[in-house]
PDB file with one MODEL, atoms N, CA, C and O in Angstrom:
MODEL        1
ATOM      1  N   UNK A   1     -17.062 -27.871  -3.254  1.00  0.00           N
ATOM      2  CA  UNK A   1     -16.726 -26.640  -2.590  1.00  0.00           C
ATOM      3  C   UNK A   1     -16.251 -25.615  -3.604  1.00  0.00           C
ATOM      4  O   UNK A   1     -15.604 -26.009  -4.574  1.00  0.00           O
ATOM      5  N   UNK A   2     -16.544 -24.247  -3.438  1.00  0.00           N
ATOM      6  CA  UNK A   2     -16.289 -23.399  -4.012  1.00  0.00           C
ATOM      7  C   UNK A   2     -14.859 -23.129  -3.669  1.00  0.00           C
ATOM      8  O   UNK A   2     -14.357 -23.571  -2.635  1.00  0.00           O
ATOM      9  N   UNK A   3     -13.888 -22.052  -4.955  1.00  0.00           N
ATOM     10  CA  UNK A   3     -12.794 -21.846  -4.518  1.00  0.00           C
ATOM     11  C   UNK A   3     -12.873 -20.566  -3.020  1.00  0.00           C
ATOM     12  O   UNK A   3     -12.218 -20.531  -1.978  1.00  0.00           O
ATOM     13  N   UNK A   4     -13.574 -19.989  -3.355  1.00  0.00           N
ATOM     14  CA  UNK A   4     -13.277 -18.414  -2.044  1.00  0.00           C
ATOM     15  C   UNK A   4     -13.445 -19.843  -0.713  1.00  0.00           C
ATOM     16  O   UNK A   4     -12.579 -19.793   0.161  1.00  0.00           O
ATOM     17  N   UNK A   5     -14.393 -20.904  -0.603  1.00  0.00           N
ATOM     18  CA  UNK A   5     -14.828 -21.754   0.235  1.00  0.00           C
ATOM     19  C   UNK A   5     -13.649 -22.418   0.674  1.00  0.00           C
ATOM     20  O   UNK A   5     -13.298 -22.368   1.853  1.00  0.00           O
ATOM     21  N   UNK A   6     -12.908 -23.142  -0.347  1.00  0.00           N
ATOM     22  CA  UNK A   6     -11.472 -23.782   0.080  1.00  0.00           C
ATOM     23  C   UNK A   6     -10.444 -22.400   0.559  1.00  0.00           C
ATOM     24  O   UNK A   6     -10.242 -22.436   1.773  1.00  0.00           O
ATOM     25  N   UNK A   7      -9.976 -21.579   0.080  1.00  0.00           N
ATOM     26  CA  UNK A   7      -9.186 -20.610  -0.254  1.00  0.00           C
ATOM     27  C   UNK A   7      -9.311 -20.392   1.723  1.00  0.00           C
ATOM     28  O   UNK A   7      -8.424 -20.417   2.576  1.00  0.00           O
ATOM     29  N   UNK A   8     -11.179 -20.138   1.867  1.00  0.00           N
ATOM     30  CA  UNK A   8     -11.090 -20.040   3.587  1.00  0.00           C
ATOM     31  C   UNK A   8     -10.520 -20.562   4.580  1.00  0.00           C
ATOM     32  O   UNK A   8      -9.748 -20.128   5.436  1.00  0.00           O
ATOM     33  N   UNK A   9     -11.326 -22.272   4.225  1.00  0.00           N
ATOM     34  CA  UNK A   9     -10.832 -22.624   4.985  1.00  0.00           C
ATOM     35  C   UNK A   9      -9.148 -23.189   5.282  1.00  0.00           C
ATOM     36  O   UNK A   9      -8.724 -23.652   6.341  1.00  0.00           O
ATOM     37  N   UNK A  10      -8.332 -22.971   3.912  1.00  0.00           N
ATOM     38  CA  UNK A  10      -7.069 -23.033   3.886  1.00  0.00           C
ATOM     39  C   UNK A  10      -5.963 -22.024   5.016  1.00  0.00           C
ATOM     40  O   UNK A  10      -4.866 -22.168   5.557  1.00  0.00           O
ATOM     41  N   UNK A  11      -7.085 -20.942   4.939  1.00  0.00           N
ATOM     42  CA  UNK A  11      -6.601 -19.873   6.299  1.00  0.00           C
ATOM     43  C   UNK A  11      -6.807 -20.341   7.531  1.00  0.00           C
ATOM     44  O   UNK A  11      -5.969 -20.228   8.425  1.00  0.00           O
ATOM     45  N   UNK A  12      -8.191 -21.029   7.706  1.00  0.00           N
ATOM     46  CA  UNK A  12      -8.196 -21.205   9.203  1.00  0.00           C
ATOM     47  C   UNK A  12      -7.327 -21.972   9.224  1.00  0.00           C
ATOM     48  O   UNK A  12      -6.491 -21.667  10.074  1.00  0.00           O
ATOM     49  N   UNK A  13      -7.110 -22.820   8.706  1.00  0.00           N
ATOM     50  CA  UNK A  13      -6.269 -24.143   8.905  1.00  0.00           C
ATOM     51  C   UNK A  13      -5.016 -23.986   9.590  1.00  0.00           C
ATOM     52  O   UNK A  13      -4.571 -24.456  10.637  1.00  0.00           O
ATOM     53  N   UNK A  14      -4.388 -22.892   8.379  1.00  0.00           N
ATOM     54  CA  UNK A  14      -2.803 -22.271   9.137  1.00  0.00           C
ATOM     55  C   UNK A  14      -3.221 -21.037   9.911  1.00  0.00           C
ATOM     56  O   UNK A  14      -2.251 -20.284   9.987  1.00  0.00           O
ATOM     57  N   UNK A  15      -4.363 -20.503  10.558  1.00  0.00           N
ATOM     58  CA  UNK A  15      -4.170 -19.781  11.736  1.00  0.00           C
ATOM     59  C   UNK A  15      -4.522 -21.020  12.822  1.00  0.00           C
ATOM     60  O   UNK A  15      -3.889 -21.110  13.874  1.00  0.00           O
ATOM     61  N   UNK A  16      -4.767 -21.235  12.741  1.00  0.00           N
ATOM     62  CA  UNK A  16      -4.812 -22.901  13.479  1.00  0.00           C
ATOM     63  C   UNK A  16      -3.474 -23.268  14.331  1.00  0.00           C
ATOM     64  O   UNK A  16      -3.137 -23.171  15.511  1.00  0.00           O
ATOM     65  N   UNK A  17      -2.724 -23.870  12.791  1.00  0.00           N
ATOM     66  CA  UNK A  17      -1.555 -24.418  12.969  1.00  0.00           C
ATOM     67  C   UNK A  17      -0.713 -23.398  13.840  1.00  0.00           C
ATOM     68  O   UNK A  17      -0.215 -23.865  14.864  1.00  0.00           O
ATOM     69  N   UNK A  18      -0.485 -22.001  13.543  1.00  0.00           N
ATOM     70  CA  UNK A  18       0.074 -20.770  13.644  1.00  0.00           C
ATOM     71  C   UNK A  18      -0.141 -20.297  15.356  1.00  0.00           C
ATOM     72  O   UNK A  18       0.646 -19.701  16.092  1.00  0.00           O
ATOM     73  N   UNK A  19      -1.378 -20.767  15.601  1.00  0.00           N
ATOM     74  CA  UNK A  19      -1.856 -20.607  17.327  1.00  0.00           C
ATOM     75  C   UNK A  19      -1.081 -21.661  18.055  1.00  0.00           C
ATOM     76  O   UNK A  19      -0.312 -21.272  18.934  1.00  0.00           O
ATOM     77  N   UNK A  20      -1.183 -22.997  17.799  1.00  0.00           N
ATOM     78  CA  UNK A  20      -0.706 -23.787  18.256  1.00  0.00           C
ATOM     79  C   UNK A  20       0.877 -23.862  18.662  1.00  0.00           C
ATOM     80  O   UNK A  20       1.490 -24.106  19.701  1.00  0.00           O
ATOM     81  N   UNK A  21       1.327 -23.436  16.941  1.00  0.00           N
ATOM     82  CA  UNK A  21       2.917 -23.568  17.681  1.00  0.00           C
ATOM     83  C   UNK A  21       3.182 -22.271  18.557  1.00  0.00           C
ATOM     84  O   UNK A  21       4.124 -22.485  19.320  1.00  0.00           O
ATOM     85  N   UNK A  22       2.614 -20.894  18.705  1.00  0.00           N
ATOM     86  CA  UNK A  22       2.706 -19.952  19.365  1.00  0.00           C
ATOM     87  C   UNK A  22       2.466 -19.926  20.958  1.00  0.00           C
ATOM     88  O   UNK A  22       3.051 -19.327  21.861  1.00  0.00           O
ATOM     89  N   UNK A  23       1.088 -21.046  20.940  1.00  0.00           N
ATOM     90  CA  UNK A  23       1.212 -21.773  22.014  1.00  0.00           C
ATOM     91  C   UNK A  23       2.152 -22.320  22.813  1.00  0.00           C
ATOM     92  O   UNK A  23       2.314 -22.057  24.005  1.00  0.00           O
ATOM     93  N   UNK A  24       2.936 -23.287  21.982  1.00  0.00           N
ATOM     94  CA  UNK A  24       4.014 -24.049  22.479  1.00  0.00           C
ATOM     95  C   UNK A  24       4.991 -22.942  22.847  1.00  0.00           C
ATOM     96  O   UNK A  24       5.459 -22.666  23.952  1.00  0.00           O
ATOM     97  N   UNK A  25       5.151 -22.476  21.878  1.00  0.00           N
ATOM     98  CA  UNK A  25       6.525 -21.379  22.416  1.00  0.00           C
ATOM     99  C   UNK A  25       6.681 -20.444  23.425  1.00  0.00           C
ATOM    100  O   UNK A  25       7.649 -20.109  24.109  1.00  0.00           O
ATOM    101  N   UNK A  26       4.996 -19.935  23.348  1.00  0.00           N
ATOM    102  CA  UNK A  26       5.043 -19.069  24.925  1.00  0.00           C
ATOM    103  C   UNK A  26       4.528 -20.073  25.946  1.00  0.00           C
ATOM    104  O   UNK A  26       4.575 -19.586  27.075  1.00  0.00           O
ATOM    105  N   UNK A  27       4.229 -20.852  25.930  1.00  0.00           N
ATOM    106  CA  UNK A  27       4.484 -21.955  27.011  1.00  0.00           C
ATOM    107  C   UNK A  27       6.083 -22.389  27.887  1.00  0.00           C
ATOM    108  O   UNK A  27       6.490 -22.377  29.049  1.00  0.00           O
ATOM    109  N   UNK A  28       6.473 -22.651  26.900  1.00  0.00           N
ATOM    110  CA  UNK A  28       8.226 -22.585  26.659  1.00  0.00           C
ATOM    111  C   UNK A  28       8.792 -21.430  27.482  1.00  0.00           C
ATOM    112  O   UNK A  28       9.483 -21.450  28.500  1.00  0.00           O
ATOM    113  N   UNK A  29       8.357 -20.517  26.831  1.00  0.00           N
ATOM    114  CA  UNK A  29       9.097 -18.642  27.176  1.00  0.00           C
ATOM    115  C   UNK A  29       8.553 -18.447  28.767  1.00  0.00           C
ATOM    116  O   UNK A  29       9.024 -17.642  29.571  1.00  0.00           O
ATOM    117  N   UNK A  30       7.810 -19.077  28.934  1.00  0.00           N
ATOM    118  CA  UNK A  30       7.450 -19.138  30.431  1.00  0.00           C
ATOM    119  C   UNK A  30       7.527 -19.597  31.325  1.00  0.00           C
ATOM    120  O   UNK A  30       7.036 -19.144  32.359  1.00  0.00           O
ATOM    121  N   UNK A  31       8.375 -20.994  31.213  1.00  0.00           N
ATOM    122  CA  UNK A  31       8.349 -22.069  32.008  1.00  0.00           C
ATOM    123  C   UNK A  31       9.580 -21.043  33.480  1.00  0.00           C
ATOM    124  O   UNK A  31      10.369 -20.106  33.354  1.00  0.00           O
ATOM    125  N   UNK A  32       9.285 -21.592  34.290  1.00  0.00           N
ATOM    126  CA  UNK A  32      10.239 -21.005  35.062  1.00  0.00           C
ATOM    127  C   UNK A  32      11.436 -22.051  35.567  1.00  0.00           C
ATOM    128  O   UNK A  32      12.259 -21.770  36.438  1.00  0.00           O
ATOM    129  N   UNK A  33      11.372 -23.231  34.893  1.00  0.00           N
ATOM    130  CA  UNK A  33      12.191 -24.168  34.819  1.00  0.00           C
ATOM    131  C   UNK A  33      13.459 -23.388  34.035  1.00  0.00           C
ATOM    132  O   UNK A  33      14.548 -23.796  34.440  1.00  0.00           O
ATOM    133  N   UNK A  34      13.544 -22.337  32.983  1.00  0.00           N
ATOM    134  CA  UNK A  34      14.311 -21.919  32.612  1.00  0.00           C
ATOM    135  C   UNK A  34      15.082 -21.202  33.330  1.00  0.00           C
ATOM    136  O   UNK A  34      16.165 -21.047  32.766  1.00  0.00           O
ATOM    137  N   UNK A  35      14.999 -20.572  34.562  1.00  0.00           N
ATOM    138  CA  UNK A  35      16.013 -20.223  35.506  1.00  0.00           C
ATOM    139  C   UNK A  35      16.980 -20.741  35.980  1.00  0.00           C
ATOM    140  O   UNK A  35      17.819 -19.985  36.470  1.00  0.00           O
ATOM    141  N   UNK A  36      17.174 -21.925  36.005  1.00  0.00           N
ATOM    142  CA  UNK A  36      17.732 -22.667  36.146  1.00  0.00           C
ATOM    143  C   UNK A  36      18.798 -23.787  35.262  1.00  0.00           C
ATOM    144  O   UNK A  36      19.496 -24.738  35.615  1.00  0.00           O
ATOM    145  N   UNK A  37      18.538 -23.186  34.075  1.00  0.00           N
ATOM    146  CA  UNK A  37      19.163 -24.375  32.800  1.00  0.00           C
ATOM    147  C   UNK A  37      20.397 -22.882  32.272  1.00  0.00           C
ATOM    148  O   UNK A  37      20.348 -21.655  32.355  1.00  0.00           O
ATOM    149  N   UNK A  38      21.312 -23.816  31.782  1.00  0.00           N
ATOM    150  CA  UNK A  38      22.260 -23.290  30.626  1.00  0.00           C
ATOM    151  C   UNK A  38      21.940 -23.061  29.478  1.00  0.00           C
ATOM    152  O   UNK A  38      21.304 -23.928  28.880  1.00  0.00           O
ATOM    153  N   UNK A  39      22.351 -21.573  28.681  1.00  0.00           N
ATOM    154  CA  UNK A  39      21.959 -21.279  27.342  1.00  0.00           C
ATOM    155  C   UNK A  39      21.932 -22.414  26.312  1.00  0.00           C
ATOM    156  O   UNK A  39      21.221 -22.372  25.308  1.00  0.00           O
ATOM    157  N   UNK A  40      22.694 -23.362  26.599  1.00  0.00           N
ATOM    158  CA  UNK A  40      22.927 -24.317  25.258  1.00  0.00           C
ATOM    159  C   UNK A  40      22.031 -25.483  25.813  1.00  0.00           C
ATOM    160  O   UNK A  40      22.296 -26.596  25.358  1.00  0.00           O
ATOM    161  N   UNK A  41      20.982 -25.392  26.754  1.00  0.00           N
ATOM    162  CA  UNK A  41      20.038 -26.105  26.929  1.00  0.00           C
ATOM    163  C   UNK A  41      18.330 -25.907  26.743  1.00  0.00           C
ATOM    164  O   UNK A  41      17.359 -26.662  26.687  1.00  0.00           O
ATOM    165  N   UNK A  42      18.565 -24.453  26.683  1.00  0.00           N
ATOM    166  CA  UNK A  42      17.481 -23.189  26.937  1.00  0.00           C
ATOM    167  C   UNK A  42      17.224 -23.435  24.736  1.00  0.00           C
ATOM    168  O   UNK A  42      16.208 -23.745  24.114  1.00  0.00           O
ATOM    169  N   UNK A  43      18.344 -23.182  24.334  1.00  0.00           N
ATOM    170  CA  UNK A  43      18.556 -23.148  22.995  1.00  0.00           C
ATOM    171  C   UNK A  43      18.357 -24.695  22.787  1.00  0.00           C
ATOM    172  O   UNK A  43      17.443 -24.772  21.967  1.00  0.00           O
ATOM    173  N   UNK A  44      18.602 -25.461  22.992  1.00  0.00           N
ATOM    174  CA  UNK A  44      18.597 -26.719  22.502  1.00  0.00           C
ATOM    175  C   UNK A  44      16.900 -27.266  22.554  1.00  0.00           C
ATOM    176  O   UNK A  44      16.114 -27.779  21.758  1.00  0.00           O
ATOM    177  N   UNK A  45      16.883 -26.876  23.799  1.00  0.00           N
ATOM    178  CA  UNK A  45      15.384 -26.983  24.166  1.00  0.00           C
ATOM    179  C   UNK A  45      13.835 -26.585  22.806  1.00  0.00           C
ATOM    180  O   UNK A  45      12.926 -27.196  22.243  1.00  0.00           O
ATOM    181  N   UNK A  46      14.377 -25.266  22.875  1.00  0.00           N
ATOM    182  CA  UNK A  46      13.683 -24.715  21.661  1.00  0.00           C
ATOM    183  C   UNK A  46      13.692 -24.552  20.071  1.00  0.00           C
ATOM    184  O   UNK A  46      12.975 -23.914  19.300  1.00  0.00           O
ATOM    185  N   UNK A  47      15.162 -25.666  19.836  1.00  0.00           N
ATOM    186  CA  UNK A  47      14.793 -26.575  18.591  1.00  0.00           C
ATOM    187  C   UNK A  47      14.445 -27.477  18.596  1.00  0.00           C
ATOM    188  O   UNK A  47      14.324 -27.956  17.468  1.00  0.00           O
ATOM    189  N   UNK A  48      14.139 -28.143  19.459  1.00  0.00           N
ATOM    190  CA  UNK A  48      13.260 -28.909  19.590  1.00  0.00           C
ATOM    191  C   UNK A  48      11.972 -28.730  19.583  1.00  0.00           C
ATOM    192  O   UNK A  48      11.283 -29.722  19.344  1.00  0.00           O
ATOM    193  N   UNK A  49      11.381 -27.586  19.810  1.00  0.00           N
ATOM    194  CA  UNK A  49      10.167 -27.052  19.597  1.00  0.00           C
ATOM    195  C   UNK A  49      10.022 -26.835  18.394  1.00  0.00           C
ATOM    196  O   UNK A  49       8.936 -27.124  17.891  1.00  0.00           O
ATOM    197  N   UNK A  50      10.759 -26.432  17.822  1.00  0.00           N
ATOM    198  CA  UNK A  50      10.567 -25.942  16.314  1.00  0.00           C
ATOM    199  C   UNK A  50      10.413 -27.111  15.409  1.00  0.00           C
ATOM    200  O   UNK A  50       9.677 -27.373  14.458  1.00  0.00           O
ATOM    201  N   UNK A  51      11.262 -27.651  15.971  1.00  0.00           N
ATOM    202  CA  UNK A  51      11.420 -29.474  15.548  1.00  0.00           C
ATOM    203  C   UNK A  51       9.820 -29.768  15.338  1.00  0.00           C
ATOM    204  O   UNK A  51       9.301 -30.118  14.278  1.00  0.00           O
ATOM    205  N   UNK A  52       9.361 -29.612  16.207  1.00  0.00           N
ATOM    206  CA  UNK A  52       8.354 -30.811  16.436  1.00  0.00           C
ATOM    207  C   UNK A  52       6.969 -30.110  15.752  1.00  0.00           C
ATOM    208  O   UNK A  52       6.047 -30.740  15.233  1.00  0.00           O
ATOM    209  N   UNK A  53       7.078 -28.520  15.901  1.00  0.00           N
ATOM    210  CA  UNK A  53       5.992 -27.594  15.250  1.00  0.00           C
ATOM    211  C   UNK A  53       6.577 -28.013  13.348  1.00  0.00           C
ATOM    212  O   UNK A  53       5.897 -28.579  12.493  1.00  0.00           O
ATOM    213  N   UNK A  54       7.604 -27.635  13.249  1.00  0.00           N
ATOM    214  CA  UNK A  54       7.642 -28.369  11.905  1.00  0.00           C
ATOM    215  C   UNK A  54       7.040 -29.726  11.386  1.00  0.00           C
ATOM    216  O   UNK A  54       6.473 -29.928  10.312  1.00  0.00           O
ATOM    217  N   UNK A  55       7.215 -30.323  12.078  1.00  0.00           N
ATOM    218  CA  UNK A  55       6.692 -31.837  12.126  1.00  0.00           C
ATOM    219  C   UNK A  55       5.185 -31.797  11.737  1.00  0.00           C
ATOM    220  O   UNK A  55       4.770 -32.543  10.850  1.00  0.00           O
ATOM    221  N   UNK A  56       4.299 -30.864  12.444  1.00  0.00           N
ATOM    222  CA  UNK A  56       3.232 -30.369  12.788  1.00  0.00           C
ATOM    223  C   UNK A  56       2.705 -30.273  10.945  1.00  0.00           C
ATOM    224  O   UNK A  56       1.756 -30.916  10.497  1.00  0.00           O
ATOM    225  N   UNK A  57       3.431 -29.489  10.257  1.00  0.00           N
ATOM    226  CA  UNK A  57       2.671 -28.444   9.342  1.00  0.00           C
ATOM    227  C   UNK A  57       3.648 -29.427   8.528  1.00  0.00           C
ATOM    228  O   UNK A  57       3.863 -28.563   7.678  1.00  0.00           O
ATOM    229  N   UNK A  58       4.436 -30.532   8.068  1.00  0.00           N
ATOM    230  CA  UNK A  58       4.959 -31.445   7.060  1.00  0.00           C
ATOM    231  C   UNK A  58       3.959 -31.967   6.524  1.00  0.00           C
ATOM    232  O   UNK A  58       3.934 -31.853   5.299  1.00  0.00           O
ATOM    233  N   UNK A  59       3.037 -32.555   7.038  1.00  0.00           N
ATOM    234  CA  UNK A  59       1.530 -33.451   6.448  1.00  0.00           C
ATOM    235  C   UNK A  59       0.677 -32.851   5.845  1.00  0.00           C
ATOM    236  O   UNK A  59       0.043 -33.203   4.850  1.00  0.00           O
ATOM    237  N   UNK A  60       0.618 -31.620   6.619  1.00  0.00           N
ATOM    238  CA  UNK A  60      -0.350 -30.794   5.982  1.00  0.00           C
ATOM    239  C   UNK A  60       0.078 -30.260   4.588  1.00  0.00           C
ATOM    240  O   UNK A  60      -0.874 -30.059   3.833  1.00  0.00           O
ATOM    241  N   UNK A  61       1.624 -29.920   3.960  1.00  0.00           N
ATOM    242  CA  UNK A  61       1.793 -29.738   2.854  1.00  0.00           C
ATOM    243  C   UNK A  61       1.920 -31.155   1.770  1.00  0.00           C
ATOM    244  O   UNK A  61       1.830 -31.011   0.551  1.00  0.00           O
ATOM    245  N   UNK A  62       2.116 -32.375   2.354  1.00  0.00           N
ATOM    246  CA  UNK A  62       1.724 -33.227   1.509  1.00  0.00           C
ATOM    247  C   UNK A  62       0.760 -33.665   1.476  1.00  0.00           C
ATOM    248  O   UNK A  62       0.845 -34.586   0.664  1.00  0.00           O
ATOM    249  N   UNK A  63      -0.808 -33.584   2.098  1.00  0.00           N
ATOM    250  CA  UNK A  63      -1.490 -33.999   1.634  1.00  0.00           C
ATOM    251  C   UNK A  63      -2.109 -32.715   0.786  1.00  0.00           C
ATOM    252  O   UNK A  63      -1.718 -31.598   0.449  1.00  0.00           O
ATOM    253  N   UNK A  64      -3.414 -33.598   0.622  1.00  0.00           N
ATOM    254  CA  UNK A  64      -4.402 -32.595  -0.296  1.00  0.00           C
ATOM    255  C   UNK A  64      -5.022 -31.590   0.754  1.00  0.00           C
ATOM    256  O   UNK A  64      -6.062 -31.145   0.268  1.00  0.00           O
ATOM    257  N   UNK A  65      -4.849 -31.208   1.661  1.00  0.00           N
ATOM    258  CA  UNK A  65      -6.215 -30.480   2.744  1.00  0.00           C
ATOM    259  C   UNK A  65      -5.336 -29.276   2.229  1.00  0.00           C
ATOM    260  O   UNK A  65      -5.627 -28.355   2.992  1.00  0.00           O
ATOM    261  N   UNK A  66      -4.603 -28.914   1.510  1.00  0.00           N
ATOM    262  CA  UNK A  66      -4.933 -27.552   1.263  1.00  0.00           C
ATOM    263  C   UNK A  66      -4.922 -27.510  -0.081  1.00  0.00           C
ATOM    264  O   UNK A  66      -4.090 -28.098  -0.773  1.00  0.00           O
ATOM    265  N   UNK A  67      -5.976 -26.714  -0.566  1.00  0.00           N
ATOM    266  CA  UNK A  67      -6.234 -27.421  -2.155  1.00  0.00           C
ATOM    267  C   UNK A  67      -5.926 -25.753  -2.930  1.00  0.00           C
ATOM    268  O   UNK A  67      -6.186 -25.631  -4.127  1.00  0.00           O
ATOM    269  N   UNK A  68      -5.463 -24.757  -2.272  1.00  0.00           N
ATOM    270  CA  UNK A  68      -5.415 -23.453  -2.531  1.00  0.00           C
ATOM    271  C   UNK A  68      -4.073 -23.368  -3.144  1.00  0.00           C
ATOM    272  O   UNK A  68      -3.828 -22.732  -4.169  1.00  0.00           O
ATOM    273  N   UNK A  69      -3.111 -24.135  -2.366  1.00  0.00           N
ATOM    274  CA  UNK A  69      -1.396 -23.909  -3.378  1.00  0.00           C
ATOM    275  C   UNK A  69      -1.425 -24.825  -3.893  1.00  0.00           C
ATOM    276  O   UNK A  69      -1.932 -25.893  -3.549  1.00  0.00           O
ATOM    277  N   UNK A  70      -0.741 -24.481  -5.040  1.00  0.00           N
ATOM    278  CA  UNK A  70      -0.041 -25.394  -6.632  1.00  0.00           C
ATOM    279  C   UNK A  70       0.628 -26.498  -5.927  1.00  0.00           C
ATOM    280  O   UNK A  70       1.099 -26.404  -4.793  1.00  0.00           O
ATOM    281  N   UNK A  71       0.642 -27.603  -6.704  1.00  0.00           N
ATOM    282  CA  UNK A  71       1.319 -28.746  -6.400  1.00  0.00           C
ATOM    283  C   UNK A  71       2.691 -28.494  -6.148  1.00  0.00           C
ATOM    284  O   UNK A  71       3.311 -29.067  -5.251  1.00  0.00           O
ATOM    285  N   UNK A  72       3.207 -27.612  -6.951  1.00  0.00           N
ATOM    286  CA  UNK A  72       4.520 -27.455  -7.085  1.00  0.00           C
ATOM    287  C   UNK A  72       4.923 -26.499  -6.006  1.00  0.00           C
ATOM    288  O   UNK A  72       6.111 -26.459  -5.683  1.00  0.00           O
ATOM    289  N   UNK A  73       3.996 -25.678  -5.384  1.00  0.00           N
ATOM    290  CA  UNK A  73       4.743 -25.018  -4.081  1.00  0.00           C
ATOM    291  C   UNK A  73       4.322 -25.830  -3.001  1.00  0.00           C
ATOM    292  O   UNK A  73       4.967 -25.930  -1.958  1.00  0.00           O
ATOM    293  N   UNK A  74       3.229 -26.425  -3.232  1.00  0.00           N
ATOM    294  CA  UNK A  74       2.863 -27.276  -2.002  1.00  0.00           C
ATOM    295  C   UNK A  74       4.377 -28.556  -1.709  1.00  0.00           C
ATOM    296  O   UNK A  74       4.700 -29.093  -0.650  1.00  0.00           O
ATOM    297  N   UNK A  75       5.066 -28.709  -3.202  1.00  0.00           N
ATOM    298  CA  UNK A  75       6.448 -29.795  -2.730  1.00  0.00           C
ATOM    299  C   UNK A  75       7.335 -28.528  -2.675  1.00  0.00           C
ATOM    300  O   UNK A  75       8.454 -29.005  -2.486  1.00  0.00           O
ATOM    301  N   UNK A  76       7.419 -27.677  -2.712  1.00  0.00           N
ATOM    302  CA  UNK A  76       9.268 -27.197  -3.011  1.00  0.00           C
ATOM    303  C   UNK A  76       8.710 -26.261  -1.319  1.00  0.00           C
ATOM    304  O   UNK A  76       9.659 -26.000  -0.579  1.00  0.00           O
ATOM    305  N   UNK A  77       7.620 -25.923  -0.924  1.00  0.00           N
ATOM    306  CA  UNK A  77       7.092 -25.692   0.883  1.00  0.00           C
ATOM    307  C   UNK A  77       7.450 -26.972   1.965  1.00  0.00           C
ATOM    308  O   UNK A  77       7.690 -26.755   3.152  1.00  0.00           O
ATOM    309  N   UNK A  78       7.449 -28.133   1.453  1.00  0.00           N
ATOM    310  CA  UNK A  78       7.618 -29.496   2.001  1.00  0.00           C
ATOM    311  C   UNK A  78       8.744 -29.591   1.999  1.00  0.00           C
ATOM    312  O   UNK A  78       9.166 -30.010   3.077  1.00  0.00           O
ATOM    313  N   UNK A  79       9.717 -29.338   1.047  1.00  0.00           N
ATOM    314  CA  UNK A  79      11.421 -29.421   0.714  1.00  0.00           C
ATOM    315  C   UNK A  79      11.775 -28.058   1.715  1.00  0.00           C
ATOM    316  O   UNK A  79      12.814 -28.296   2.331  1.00  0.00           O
ATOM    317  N   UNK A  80      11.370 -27.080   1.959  1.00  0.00           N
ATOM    318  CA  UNK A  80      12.186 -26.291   2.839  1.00  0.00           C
ATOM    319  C   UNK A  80      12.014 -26.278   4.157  1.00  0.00           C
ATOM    320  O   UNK A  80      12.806 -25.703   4.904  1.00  0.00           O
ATOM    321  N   UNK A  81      10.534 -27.165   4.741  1.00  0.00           N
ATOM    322  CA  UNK A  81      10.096 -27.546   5.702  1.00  0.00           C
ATOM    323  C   UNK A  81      11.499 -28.563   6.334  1.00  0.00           C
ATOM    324  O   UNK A  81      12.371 -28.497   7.200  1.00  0.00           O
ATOM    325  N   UNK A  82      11.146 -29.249   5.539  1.00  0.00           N
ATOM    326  CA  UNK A  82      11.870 -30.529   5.642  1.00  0.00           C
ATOM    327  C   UNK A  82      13.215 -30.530   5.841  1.00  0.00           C
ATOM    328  O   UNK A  82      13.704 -31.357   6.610  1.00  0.00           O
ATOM    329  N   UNK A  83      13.971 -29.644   5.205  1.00  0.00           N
ATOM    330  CA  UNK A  83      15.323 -28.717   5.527  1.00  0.00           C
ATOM    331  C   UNK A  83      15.567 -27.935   6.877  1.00  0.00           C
ATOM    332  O   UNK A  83      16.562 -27.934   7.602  1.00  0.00           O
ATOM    333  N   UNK A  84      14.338 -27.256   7.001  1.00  0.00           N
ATOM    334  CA  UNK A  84      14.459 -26.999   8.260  1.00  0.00           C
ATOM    335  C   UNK A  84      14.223 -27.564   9.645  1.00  0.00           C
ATOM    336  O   UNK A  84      14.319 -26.982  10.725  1.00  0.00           O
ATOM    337  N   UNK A  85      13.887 -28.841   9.382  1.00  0.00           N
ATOM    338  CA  UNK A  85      13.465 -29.820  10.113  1.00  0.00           C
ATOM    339  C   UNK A  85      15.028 -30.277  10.490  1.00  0.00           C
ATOM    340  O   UNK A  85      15.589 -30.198  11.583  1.00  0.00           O
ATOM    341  N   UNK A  86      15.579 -30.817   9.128  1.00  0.00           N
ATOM    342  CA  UNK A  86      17.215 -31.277   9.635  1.00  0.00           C
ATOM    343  C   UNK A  86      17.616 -30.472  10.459  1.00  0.00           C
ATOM    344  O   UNK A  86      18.036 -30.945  11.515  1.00  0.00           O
ATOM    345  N   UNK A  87      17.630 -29.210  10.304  1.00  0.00           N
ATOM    346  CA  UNK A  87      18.699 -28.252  10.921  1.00  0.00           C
ATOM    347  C   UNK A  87      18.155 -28.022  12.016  1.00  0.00           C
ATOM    348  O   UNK A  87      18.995 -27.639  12.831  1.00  0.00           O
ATOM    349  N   UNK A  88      16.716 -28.095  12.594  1.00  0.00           N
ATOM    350  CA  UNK A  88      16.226 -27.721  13.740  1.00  0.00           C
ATOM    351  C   UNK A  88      17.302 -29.053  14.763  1.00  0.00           C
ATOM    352  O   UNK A  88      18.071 -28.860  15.705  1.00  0.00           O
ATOM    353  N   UNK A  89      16.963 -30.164  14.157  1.00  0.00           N
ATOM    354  CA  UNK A  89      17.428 -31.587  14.594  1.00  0.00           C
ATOM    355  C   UNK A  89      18.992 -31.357  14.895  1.00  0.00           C
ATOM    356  O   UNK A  89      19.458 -31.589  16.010  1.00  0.00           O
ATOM    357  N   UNK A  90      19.808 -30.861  13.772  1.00  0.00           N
ATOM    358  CA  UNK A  90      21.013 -30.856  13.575  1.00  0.00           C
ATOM    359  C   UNK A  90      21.577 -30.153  15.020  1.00  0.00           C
ATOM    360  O   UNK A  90      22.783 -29.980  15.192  1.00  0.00           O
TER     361      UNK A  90
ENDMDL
END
């Protein structure tokens, strides 16, 4: 594969990823189950979303399927992922 060829499909990939969790969230933002819940459940609720959309895009920076970023941002992208993963959790 050519680089402009990888470089592409490295975009679809994360408009991909990028639809999906947007998905989830206005799924979320809509539920009408939320009328009914407490802020610190409404909030709790939706780190957990984030949680799990993080989860989502962790693999994808350790493996090879995106061959467009440097090794070295592809780990120190995985290290802040991964940080924000705790704290989504936390």
């Amino acid at each position: 594969m050519k680089n402009e060829e990888k470089s592409t499909r490295d975009v679809l990939i994360w408009i991909g990823v990028a639809c999906l969790i947007a998905a989830a969230m206005g799924a979320a933002m809509l539920s009408p189950l939320l009328a009914w819940r407490q802020p610190v459940y409404i909030v709790a609720g939706f780190a957990g979303i984030i949680a799990m959309a993080l989860l989502l895009v962790q693999p994808l920076l350790a493996s090879r399927s995106l061959l467009s970023l440097s090794p070295l941002t592809k780990r120190r992208l995985h290290r802040g992922v991964g940080a924000g993963l705790f704290v989504a959790v936390l």
